[in-house]
DSSP file (Angstrom, degrees, kcal/mol; ACC not computed):
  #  RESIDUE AA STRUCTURE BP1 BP2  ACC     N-H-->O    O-->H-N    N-H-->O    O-->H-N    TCO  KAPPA ALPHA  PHI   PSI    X-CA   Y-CA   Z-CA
    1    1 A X              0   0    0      0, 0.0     2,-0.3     0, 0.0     3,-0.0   0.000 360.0 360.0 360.0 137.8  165.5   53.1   99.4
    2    2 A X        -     0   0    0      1,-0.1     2,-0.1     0, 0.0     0, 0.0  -0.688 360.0-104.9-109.1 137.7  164.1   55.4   96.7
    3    3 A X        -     0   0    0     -2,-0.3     2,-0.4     1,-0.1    -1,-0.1  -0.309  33.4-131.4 -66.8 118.7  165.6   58.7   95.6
    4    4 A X        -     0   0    0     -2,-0.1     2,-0.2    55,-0.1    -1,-0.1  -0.761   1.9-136.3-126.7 154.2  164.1   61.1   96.8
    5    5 A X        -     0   0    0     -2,-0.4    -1,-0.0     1,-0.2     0, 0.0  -0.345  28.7-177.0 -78.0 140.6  162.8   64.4   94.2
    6    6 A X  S  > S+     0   0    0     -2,-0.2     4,-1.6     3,-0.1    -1,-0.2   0.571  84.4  54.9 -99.1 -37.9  164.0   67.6   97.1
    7    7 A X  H  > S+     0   0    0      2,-0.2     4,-1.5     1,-0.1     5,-0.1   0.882 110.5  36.5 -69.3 -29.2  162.5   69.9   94.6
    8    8 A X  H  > S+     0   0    0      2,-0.2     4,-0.8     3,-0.2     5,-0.2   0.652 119.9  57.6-113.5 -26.0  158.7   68.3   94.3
    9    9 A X  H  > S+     0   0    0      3,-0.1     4,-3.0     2,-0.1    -2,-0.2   0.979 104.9  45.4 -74.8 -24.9  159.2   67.6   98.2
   10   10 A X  H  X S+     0   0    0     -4,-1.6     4,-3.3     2,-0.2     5,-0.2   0.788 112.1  50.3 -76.7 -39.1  159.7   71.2   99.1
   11   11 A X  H  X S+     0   0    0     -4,-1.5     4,-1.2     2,-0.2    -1,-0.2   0.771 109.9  56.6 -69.6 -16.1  156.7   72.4   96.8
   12   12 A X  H  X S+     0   0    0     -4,-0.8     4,-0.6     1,-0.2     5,-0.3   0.963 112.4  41.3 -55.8 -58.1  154.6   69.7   98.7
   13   13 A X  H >X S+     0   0    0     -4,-3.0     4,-1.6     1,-0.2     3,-0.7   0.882 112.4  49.7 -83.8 -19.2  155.5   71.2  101.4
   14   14 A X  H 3X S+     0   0    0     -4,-3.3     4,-2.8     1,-0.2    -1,-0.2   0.958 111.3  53.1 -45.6 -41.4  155.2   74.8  100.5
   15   15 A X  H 3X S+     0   0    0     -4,-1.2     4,-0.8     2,-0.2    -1,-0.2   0.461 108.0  44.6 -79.0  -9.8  152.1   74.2   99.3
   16   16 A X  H <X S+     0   0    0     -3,-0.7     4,-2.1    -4,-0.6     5,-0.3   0.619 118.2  46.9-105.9 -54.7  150.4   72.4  102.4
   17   17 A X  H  X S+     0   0    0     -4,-1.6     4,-3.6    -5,-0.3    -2,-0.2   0.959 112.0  52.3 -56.1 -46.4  152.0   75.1  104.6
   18   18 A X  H  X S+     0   0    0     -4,-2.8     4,-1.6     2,-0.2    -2,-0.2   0.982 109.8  48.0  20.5-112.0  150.6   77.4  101.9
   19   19 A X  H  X S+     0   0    0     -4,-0.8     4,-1.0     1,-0.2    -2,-0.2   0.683 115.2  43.3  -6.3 -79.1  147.1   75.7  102.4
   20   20 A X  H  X S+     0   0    0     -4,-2.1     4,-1.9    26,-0.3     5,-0.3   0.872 105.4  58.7 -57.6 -43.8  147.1   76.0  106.2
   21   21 A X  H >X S+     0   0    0     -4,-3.6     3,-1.7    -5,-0.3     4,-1.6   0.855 111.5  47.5 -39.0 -83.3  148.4   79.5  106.5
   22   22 A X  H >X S+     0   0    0     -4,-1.6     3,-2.7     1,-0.3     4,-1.1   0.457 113.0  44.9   1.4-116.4  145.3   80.3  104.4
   23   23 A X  H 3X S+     0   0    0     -4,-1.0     4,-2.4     1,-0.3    -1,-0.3   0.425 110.9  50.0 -16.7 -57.4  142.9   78.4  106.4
   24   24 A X  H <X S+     0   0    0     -4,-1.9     4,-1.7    -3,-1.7    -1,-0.3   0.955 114.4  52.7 -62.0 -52.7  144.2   79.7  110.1
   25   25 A X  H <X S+     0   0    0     -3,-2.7     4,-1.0    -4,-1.6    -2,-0.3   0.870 111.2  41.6 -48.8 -42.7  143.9   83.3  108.4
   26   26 A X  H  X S+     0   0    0     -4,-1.1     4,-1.1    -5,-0.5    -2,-0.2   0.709 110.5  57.9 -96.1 -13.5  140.5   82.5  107.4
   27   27 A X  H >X S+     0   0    0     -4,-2.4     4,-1.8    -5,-0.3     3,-1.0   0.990 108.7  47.0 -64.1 -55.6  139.8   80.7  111.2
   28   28 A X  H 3X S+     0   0    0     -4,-1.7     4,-2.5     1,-0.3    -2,-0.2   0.832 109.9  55.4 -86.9 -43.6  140.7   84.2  113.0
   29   29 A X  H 3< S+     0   0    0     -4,-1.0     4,-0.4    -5,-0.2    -1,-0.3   0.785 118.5  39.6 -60.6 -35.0  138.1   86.0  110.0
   30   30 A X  H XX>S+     0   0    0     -4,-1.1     3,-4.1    -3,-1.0     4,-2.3   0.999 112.4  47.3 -26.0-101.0  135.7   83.5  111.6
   31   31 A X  H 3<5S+     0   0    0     -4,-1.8    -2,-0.2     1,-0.3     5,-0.2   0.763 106.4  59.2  -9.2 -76.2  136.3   83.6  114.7
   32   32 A X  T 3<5S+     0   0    0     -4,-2.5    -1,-0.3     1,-0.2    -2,-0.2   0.733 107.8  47.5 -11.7 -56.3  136.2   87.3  114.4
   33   33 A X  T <45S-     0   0    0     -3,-4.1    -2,-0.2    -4,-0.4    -1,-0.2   0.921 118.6-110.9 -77.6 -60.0  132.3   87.1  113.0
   34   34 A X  T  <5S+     0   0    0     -4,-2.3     2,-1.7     1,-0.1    -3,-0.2   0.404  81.6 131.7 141.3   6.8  131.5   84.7  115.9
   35   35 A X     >< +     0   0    0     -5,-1.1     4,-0.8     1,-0.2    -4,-0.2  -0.585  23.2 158.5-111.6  77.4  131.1   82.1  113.8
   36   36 A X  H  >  +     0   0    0     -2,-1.7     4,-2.5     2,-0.2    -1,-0.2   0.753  63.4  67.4 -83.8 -34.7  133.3   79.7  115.9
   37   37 A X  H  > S+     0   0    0      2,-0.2     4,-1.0     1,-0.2     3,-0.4   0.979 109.9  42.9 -11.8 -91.0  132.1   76.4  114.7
   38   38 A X  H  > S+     0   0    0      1,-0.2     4,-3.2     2,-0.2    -2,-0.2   0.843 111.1  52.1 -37.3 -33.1  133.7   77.5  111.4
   39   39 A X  H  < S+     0   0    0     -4,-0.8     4,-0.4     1,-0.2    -1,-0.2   0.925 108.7  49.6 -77.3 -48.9  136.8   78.9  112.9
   40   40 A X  H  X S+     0   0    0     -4,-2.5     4,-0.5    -3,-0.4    -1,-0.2   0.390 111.0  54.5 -98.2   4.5  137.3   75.7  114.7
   41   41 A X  H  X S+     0   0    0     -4,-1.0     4,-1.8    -3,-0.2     5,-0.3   0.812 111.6  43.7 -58.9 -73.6  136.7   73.6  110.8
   42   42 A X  H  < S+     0   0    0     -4,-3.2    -2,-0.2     1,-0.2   -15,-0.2   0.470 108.9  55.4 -79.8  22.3  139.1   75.4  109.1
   43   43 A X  H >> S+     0   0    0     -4,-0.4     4,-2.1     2,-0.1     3,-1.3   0.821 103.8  59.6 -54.5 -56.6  141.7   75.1  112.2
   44   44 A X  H 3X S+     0   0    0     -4,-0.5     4,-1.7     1,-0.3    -2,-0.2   0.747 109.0  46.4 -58.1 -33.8  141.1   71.5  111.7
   45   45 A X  H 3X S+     0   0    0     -4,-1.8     4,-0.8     2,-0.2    -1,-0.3   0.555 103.8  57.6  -6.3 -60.7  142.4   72.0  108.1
   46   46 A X  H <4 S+     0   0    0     -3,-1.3     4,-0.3    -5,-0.3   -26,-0.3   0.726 108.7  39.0 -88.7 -31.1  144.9   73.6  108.7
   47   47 A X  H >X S+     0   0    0     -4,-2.1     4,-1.1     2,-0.2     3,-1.1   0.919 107.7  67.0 -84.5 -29.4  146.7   71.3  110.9
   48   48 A X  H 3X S+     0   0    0     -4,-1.7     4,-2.6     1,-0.3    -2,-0.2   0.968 108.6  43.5 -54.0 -49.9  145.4   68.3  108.6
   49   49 A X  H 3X S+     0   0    0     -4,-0.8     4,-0.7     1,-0.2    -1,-0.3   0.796 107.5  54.3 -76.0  -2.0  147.8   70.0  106.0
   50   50 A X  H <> S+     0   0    0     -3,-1.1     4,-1.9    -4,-0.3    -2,-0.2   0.884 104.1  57.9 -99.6 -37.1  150.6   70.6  108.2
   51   51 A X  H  X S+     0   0    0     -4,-1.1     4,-1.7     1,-0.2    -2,-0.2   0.675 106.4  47.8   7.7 -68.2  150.5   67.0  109.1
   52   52 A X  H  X S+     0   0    0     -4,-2.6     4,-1.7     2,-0.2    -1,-0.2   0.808 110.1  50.3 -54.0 -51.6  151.0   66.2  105.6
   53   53 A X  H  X S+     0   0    0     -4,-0.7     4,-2.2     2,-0.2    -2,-0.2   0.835 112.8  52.9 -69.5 -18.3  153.9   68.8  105.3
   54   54 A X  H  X S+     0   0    0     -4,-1.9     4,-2.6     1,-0.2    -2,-0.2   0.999 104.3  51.1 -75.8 -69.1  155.3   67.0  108.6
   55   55 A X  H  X S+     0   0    0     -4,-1.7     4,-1.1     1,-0.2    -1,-0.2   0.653 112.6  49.1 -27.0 -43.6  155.2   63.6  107.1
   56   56 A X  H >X>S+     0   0    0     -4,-1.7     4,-1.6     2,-0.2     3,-0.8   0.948 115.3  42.7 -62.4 -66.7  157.1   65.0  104.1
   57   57 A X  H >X5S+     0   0    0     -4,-2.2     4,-4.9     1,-0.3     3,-1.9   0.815 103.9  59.5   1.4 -81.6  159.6   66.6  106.1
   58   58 A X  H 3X5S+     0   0    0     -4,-2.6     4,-1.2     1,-0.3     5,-0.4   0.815 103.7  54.4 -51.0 -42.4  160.2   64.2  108.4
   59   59 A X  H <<5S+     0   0    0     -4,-1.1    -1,-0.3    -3,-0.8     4,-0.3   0.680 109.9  49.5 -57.9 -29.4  161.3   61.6  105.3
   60   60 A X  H <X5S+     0   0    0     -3,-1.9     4,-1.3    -4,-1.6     5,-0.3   0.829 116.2  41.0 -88.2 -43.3  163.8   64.1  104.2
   61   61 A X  H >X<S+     0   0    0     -4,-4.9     3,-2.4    -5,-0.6     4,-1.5   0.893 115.0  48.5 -77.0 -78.9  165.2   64.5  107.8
   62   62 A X  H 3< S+     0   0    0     -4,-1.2     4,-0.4     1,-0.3    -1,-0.2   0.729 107.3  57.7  -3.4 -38.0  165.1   60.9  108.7
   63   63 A X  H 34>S+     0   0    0     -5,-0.4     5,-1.7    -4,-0.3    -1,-0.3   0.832 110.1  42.9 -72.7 -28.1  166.8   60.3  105.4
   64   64 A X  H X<5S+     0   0    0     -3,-2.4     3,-3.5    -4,-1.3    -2,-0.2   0.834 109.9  62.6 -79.0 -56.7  169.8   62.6  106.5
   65   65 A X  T 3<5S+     0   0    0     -4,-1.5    -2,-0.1    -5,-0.3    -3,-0.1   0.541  99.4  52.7 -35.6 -20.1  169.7   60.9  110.2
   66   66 A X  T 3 5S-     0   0    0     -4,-0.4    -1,-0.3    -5,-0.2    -2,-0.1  -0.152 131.1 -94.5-132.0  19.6  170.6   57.7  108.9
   67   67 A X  T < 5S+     0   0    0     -3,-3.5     2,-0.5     1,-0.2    -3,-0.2   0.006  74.0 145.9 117.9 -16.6  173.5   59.0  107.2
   68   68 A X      < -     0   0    0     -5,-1.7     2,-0.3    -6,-0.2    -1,-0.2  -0.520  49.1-135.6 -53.4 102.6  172.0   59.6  103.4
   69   69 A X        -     0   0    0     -2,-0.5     2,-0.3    -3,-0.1    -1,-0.1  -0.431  23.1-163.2 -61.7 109.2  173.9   62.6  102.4
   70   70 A X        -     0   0    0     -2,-0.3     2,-1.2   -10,-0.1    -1,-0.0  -0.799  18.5-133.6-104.6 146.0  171.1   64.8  100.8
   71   71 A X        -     0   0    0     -2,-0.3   -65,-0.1     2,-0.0    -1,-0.0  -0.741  34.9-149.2 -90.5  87.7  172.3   68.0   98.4
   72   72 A X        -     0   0    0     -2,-1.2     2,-0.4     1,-0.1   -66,-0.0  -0.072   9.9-161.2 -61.3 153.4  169.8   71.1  100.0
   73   73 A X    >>  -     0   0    0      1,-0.1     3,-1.6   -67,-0.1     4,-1.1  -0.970  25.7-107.1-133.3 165.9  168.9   73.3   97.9
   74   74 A X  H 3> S+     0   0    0     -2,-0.4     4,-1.3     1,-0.3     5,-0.2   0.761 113.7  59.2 -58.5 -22.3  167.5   77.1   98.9
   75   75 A X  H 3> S+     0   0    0      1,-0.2     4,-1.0     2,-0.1    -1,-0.3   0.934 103.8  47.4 -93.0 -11.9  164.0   76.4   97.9
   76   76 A X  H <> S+     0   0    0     -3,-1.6     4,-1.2     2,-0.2    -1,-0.2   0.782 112.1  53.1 -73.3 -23.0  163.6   73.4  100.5
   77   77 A X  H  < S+     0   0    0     -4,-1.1    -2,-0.1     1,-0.2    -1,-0.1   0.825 106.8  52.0 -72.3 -20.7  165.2   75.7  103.3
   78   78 A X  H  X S+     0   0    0     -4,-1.3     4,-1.6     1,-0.2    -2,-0.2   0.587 107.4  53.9 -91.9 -19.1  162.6   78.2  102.3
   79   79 A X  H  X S+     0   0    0     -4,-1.0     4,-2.4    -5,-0.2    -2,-0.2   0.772 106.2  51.2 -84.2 -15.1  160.0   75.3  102.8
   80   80 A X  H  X S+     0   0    0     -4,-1.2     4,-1.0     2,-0.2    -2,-0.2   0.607 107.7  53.4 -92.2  -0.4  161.2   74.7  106.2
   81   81 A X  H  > S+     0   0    0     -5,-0.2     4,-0.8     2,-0.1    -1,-0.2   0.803 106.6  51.9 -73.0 -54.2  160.8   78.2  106.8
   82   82 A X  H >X S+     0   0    0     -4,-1.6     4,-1.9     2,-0.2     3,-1.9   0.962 109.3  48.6 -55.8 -43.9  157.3   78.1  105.7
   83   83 A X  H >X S+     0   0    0     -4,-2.4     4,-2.2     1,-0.3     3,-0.6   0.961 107.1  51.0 -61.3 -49.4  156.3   75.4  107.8
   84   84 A X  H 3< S+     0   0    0     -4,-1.0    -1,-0.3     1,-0.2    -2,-0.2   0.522 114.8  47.8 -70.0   7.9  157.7   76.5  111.1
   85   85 A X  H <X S+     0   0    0     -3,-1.9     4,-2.2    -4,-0.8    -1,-0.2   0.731 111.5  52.3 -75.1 -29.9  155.9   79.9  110.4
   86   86 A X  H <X S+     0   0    0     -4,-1.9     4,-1.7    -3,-0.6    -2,-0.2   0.882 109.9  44.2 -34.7 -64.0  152.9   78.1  109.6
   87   87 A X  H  X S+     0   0    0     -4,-2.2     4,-1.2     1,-0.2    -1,-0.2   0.666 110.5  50.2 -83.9 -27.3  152.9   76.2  112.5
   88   88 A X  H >4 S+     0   0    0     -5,-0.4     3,-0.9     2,-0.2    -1,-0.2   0.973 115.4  55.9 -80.2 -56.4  153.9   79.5  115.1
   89   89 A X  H 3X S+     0   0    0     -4,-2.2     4,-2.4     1,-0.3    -2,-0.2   0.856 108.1  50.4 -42.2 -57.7  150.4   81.0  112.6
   90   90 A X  H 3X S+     0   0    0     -4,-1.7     4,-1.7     2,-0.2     2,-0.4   0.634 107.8  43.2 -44.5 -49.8  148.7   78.1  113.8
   91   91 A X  H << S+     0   0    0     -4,-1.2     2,-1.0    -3,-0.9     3,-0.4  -0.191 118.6  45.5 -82.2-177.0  149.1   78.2  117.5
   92   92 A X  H  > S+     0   0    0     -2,-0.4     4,-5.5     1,-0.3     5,-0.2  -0.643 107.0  60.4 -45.7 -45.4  148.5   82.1  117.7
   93   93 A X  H >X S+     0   0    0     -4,-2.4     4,-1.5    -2,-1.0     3,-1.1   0.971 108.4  44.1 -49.2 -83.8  145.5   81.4  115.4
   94   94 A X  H 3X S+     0   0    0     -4,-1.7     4,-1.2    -3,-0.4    -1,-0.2   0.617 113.2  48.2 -55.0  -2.7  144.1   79.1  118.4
   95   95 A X  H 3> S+     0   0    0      2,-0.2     4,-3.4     3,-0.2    -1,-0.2   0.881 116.4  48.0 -86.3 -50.6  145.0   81.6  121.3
   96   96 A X  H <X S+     0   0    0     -4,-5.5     4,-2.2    -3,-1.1    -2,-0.2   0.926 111.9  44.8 -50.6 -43.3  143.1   84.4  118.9
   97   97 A X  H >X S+     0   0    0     -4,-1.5     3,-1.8     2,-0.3     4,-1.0   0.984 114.1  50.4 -91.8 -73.8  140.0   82.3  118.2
   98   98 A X  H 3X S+     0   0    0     -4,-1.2     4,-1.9     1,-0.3    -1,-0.2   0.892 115.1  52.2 -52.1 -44.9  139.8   81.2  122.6
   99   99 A X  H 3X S+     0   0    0     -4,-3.4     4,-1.6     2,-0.2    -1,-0.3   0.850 103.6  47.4 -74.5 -21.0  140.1   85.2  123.1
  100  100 A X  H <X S+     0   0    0     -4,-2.2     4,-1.3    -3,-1.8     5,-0.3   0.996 114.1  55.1 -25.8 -74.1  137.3   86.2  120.9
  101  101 A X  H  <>S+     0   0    0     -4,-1.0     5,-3.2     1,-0.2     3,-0.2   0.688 114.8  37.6 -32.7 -60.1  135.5   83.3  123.0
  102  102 A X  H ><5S+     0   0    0     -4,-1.9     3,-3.6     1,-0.2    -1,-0.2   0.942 113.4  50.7 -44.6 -70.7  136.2   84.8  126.1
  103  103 A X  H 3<5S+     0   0    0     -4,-1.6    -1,-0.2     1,-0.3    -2,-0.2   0.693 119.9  40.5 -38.9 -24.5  135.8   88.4  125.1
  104  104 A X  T 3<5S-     0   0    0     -4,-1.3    -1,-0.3    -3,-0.2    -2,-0.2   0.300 111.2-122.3-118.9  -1.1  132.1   87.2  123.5
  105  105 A X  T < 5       0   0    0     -3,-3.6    -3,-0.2    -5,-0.3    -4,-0.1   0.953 360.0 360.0  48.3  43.2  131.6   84.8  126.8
  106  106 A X      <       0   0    0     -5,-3.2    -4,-0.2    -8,-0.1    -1,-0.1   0.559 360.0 360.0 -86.1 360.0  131.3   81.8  123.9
């Protein structure tokens, strides 16, 4: 089993969480305009890269689950921070964008 970097996973995942925040922020600016077709692109974005942040994750927590003792350090807790805000951004983002719809009978 290969050693795995905690520092270059935790900027992966910053950086994908990163990525989608962006992108769900710029869906709701969309959205906003009316221009829902777009809104509902960069959604699709945004979860693609949280996906990606999951798949890292999951390899570091699944490596602790099976008993590997890993040494955290603060900047990976502060990526698991990012993601699950990400991901709470992300579901609010799709509740905003369907109440525009409504509100604009789209």
């Amino acid at each position: 089993m290969e050693k795995i970097n905690l520092e270059e996973v935790s900027m992966f995942i910053i950086s994908s969480a990163g990525i989608a925040k962006s992108n769900a922020i710029l869906a709701i600016k969309a959205a906003k305009k009316l221009e829902f077709e777009k809104a509902e692109e960069l959604l699709k974005i945004a979860e693609q890269e949280m996906i990606n942040a999951h798949h890292a994750h999951f390899e570091v927590v699944s490596r602790e689950a099976t008993g590997k003792q890993l040494d955290f350090k603060l900047l990976f807790v502060h990526a698991e921070d990012q993601f699950l805000t990400t991901q709470a951004m992300i579901d609010l983002s799709k509740e905003m964008i369907e109440m525009y719809k409504i509100v604009h009978k789209k």
